[in-house]
C-alpha positions in Angstrom: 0.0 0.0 0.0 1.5 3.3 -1.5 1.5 6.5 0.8 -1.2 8.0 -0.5 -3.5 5.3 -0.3 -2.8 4.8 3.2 -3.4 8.4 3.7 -6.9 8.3 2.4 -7.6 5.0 4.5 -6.4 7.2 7.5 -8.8 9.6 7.1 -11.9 7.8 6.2 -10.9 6.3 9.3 -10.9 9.1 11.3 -14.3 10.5 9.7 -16.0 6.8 10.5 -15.4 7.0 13.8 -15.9 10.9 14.5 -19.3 10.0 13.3 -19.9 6.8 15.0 -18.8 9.2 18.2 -21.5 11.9 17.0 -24.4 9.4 17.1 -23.6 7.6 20.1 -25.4 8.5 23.8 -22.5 9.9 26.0 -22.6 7.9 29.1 -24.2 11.4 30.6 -27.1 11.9 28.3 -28.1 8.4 29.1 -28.1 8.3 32.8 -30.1 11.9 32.4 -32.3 10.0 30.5 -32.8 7.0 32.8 -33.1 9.1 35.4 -35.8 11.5 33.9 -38.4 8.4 33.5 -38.9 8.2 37.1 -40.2 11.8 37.3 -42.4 11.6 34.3 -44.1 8.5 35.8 -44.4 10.1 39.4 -45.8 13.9 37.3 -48.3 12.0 35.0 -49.4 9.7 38.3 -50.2 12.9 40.1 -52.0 14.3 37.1 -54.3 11.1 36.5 -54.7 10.9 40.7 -55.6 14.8 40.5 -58.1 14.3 37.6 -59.8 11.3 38.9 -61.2 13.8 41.4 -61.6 17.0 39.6 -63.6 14.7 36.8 -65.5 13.5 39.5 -69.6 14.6 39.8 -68.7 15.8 43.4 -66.4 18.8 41.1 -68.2 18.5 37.7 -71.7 19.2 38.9 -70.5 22.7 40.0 -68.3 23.3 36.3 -70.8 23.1 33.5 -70.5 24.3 30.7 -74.0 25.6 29.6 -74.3 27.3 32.7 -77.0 25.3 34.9 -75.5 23.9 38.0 -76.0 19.9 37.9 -77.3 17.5 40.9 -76.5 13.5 42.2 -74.2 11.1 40.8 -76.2 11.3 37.7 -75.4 15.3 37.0 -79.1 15.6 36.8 -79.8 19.7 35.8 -80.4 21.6 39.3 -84.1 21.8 40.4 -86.6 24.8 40.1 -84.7 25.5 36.7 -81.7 26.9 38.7 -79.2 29.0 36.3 -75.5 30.6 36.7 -77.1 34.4 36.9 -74.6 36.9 38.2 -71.9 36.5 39.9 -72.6 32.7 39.4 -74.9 32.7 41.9 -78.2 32.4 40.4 -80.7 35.5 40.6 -82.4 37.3 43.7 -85.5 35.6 43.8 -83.3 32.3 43.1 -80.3 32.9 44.8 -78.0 29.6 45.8 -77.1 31.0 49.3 -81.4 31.3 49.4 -80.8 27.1 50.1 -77.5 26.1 50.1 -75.5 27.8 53.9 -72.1 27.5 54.7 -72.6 23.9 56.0 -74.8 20.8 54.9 -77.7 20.6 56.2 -78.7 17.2 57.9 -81.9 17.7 58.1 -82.9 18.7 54.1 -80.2 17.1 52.9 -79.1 20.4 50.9 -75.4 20.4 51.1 -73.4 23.5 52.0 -70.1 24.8 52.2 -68.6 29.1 52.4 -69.1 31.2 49.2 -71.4 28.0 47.3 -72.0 29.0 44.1 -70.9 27.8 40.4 -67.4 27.7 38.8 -66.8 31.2 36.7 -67.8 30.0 33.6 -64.4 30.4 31.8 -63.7 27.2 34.3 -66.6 25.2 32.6 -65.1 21.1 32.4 -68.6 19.6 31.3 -67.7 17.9 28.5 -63.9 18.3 28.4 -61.1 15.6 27.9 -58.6 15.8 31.3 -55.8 17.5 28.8 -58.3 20.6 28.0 -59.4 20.8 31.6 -55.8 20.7 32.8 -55.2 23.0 30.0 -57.9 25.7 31.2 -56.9 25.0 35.0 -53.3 26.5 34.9 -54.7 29.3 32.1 -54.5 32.7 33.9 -56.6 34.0 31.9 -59.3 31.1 32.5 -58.1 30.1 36.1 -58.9 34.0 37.6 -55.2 35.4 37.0 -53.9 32.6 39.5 -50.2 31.6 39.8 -49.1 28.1 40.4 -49.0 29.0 44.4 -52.5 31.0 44.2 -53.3 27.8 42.3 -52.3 25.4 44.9 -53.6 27.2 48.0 -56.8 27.1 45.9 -57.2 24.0 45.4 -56.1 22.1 49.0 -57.3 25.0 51.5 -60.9 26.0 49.7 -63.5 24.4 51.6 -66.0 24.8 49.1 -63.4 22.7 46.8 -62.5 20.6 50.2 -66.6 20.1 50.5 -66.2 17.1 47.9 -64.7 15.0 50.8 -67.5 16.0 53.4 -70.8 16.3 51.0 -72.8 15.0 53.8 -76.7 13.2 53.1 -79.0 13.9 50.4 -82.6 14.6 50.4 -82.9 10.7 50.6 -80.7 10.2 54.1 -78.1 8.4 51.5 -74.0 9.6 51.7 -73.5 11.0 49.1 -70.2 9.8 47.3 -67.1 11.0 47.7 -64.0 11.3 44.9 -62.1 8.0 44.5 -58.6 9.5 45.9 -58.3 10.8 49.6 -58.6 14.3 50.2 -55.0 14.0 51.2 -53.6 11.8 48.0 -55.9 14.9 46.0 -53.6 17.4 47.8 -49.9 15.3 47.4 -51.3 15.1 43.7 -51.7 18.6 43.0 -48.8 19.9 44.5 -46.5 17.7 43.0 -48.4 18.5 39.7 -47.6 21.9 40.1 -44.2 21.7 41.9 -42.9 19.8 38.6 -44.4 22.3 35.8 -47.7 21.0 35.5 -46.8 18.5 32.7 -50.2 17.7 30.9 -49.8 14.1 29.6 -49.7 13.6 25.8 -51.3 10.2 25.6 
């Protein structure tokens, strides 16, 4: 082999293994990797244990989205033809603190909790997939101009959004049923949610 061949051999050489190098996972990127699966899993757990609940009738029956206020696991429209009004609230002959006090009431089974009233209607989830209601959740301009902390305190110190856990008897004497996730994995859920960026799954 004459000189200049193996010249050329040399550098084709050095150009195969240059890009062999380029296309190869450095021993960092793939730990990051590795490690990075974890998280996801633990983000989109909280997300799915956080939706379970906000998808829930105890939450949905209070966020329609054609403004009348829904009733009972089957999200039956309120009685006496009951409607958002102002300040979603119904109207002043029909008002929802007319019925509904800051506590349930054991003996009418109307339930009750501070401030009752409807979701603004910009937070409307009736008939959302959990992506778009996640979606509209950390929205400021949906969500009432509320950070990720505003966001937080919202959601685990409200007792009107804590109510879900302690909706007390219906007209019937029956409980009435609660969210499938604890009111403490709800909270865990949502602040890890939020802590981590508030990832909205993709599948």
């Amino acid at each position: 082999m004459n000189l200049k061949t193996w010249f050329i051999f040399l550098m084709i050489s050095i150009v195969g293994v240059l890009l062999a190098l380029a296309n190869t996972p450095t021993i960092f990127e793939y730990h990051l990797l590795e490690n990075q699966q974890p998280e996801i899993n633990k983000s989109d757990e909280a997300f799915n244990k956080m939706m379970d609940v906000l998808t829930h009738q105890r939450c949905m029956n209070c966020h329609p989205n054609d403004n009348i206020p829904k009733q009972g696991n089957d999200r039956r429209p309120h009685y006496f033809g009951m409607a958002r009004g102002e300040d979603d609230k119904g109207f002043q002959a029909t008002n929802c603190n007319t019925c509904h006090n800051s506590e349930n009431n054991t003996y009418s089974g109307v339930p009750g909790a501070p401030h009752w009233s409807l979701a603004p209607a910009s937070m409307g989830w009736e008939g959302l997939t959990r992506s778009q209601i996640a979606e509209r959740l950390v929205d400021k301009n949906a969500n009432g101009q509320r950070s990720f902390d505003e966001l937080l305190k919202h959601m685990t110190e409200d007792e009107l959004v804590l109510w879900a856990w302690t909706p007390g008897i219906d007209p019937n004497g029956q409980e009435r049923e609660v969210p499938p996730v604890s009111k403490e994995e709800f909270k865990n859920a949502v602040e890890y949610w939020l802590d981590n960026g508030a990832v909205i799954p993709t599948k």
